[in-house]
C-alpha positions as CSV (number, residue, x, y, z in Angstrom):
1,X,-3.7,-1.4,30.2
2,X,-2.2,-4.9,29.7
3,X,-5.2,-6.7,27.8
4,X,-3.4,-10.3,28.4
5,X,-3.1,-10.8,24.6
6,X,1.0,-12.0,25.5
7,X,1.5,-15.3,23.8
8,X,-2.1,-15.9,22.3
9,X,-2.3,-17.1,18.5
10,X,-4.8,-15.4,16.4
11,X,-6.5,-15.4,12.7
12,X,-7.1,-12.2,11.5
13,X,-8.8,-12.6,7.9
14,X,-8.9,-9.6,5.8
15,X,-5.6,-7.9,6.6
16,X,-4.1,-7.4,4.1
17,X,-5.6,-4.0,4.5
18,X,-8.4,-1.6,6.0
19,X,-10.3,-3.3,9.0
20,X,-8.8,-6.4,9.4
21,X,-5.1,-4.7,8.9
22,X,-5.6,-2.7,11.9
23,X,-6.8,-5.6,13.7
24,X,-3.8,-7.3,13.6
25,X,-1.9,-4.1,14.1
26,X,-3.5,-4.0,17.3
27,X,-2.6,-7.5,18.1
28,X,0.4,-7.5,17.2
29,X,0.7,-4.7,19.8
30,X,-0.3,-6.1,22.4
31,X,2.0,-9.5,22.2
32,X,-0.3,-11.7,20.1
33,X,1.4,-13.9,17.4
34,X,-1.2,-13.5,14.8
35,X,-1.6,-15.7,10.8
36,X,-2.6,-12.5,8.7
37,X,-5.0,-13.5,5.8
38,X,-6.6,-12.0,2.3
39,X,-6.7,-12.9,-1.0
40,X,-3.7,-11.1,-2.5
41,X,-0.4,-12.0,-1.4
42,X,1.3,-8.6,-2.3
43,X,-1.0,-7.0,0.2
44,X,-0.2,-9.5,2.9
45,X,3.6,-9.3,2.5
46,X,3.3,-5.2,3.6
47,X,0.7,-5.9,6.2
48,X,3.3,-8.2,7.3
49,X,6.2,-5.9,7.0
50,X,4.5,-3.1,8.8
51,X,3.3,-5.9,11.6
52,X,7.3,-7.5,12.0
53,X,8.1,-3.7,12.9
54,X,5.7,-3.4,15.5
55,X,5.9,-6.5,17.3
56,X,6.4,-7.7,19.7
57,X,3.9,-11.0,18.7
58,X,4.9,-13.2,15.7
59,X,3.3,-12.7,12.4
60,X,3.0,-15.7,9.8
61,X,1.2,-15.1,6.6
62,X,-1.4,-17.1,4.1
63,X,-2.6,-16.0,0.7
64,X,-6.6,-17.6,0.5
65,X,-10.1,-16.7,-1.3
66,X,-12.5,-17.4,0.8
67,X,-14.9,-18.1,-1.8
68,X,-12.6,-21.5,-2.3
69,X,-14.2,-24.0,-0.7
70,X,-11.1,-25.4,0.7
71,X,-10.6,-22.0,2.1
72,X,-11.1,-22.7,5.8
73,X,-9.3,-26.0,6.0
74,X,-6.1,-24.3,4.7
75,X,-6.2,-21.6,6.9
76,X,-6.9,-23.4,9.8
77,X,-4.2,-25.5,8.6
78,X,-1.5,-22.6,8.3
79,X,-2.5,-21.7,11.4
80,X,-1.7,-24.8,13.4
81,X,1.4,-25.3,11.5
82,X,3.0,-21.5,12.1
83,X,1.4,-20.8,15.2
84,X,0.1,-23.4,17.1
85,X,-3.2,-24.1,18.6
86,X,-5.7,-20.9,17.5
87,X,-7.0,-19.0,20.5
88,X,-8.9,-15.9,19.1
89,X,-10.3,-15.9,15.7
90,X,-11.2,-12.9,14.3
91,X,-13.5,-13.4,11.2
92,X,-13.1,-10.3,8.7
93,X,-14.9,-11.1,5.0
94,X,-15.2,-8.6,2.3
95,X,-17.8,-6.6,1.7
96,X,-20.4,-7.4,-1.7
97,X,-21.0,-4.8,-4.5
98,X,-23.0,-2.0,-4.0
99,X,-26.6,-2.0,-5.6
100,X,-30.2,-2.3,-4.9
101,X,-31.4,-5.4,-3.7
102,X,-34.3,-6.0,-6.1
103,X,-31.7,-6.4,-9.0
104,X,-29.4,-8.9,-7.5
105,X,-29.3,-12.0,-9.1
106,X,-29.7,-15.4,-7.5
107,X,-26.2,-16.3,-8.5
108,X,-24.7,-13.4,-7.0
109,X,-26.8,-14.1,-3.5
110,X,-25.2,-17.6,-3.8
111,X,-21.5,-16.5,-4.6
112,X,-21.8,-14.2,-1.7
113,X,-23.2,-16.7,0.9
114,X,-20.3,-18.7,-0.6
115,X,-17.7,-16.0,0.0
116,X,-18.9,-14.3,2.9
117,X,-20.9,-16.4,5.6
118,X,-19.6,-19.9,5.0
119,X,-16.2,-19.7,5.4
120,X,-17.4,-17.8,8.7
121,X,-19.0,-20.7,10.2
122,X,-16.5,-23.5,8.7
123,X,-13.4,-21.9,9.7
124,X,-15.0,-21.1,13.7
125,X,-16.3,-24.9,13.6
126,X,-12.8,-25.6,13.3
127,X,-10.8,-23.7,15.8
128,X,-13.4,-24.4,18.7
129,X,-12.2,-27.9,19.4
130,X,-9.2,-26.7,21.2
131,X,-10.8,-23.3,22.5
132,X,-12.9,-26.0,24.3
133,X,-9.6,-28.3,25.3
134,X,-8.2,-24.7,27.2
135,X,-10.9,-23.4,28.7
136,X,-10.5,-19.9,26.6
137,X,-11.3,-18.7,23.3
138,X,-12.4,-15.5,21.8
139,X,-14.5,-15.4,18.5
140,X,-14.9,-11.9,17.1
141,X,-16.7,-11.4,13.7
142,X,-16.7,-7.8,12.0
143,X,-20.3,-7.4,10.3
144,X,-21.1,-3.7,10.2
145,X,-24.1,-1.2,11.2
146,X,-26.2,-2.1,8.4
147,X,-27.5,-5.0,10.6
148,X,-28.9,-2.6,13.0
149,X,-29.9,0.3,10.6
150,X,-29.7,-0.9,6.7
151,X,-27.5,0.7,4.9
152,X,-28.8,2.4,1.3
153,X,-27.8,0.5,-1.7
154,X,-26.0,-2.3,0.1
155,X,-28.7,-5.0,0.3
156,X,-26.3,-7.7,-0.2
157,X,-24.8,-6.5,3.0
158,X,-27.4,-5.9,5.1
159,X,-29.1,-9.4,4.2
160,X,-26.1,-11.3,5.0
161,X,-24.5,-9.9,7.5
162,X,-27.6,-10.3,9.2
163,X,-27.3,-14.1,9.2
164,X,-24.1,-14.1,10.7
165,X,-25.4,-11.7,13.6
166,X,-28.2,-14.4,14.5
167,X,-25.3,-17.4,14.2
168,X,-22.9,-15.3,16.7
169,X,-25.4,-14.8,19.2
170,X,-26.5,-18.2,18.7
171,X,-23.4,-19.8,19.1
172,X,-22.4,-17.3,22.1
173,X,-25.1,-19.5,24.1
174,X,-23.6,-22.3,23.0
175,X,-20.2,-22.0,23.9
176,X,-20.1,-19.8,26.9
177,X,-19.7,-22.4,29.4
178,X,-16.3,-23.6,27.5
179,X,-15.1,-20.4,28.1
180,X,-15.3,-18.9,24.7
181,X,-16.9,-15.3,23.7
182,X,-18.8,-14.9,20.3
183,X,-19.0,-11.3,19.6
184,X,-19.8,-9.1,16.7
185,X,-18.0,-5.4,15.7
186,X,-19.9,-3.6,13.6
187,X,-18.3,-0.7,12.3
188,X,-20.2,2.9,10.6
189,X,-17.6,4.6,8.2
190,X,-14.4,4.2,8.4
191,X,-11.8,5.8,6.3
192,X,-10.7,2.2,4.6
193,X,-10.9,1.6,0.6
194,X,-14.2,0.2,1.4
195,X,-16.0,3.1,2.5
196,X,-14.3,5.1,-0.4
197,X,-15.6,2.8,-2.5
198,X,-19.3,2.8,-1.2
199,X,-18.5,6.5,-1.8
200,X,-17.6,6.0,-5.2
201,X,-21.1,4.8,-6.4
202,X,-23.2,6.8,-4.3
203,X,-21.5,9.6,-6.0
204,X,-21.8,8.1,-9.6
205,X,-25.8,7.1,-8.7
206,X,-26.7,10.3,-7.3
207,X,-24.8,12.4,-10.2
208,X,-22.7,14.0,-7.6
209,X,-18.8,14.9,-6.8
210,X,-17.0,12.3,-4.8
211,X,-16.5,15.1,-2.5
212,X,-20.1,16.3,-2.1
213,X,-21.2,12.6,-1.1
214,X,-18.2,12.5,1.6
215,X,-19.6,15.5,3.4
216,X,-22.7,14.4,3.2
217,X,-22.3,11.4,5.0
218,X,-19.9,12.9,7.6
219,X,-22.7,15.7,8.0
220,X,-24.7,12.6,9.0
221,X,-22.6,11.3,12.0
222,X,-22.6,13.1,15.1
223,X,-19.4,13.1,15.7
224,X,-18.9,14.9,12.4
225,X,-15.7,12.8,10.9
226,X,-15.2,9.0,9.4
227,X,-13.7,6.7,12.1
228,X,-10.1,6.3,12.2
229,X,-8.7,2.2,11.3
230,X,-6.8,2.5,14.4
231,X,-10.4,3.0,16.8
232,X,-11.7,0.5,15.2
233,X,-8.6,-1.7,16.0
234,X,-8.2,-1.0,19.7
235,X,-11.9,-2.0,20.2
236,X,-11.5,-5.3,18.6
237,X,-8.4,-5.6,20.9
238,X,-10.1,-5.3,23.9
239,X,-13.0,-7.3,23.0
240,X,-11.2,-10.6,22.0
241,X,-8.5,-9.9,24.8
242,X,-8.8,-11.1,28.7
243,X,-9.5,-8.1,29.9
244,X,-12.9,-8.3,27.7
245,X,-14.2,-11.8,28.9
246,X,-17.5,-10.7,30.5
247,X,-18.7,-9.4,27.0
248,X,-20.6,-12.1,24.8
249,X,-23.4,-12.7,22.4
250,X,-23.1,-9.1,21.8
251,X,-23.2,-6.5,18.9
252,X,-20.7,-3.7,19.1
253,X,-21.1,-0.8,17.2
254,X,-18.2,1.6,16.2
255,X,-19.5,4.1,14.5
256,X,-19.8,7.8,16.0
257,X,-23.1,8.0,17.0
258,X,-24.2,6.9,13.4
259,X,-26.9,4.5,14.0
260,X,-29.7,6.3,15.2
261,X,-31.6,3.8,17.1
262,X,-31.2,2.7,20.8
């Protein structure tokens, strides 16, 4: 299937690895010249690598912490400069620390807010001027299922991904008429760093083996296995691409049947 992708420029945040690396892959793919960005420029230069191999789209690369404040303005920046005009913008922020909610600190709310959500909104505020000038534009922001079905131990996540669920679907409403989808991808577990991570302390909180806590919460999804990057990829492929254009405001879970509710 050709998702008419060919030629479009992209922002993929978060690729230097896990969700927002298969992203791009995906992109990439599918003819999309895509600006590739995370904090750590080592990472980016092998997402890159691996990304200039599968082509055919361009890939241009820029190194940003999106705690910064300046954060969005440079990237939107690079992205004009290397690419041109940005038609999808795929809005991938890292997850917060595990830990129960009660004990989070006011600071730590407030650095997250700063790193997580904010540079969310500023950086789409930017790039819908010219979505708007085209006629076309695609915003797709990875949240995860804990805004449908909180997640244990990640009430950072749950809290503020939630916010940025109600902005999406908000703005969706907004923009529709311009031409532009606002969508959110909200993946279960996926075998990324990440979910070996949220592994990682479950296991050290609970007193168990790494490997006890991992088939557990495999035993828990009905599909019996942790999503592969590349799934989780494809779908945001369609979703921003032409071929998904009738899909907005919307919440789409990839997850294997983990979120039990309706």
């Amino acid at each position: 299937m050709d998702l008419g992708l060919q030629g479009r420029n992209a922002i993929v945040l978060g690729a230097g690895r896990g969700l927002g690396r298969a992203i791009a892959l995906a992109l990439v793919r599918e003819g999309a010249n895509v600006l590739v960005c995370a904090r750590h420029q080592e990472s980016l230069e092998k997402t890159a690598h691996t990304l200039h191999e599968t082509g055919p789209g361009r890939v241009a690369v820029h190194a940003a912490d999106l705690g910064e404040p300046s954060a969005a303005t440079a990237i939107h920046s690079a992205a004009a400069e290397q690419l041109g005009p940005v038609d999808v913008l795929v809005n991938n922020s890292g997850g917060p620390p595990p830990g129960p909610i009660a004990d989070a600190a006011r600071a730590t709310w407030q650095a997250q807010f700063q790193a997580m959500v904010l540079p969310v909104f500023e950086l789409t505020a930017l790039c819908l001027p010219d979505m708007r000038s085209r006629g076309w534009g695609r915003v797709l922001t990875v949240v995860s299922s804990g805004v449908e079905q909180p997640i244990p131990n990640l009430g950072l996540s749950n809290g503020l991904r939630s916010s940025i669920v109600g902005w999406s679907k908000t703005l969706a409403n907004e923009v529709g008429g311009d031409g532009i989808t606002v969508n959110c991808l909200a993946p279960g577990r996926v075998a990324t760093d990440r979910t070996r991570q949220i592994d990682q302390a479950n296991a050290e909180r609970q007193g168990l083996p790494l490997e006890t806590v991992q088939r557990q919460s495999q035993a828990q999804i009905p599909l019996g296995r942790y999503g592969a990057p590349g799934e989780f990829g494809d779908t945001a492929a369609f979703l921003v691409s032409e071929r998904g254009g009738y899909i907005t405001g919307s919440v789409i879970r990839v997850d294997g049947g983990l979120v039990k509710s309706v």
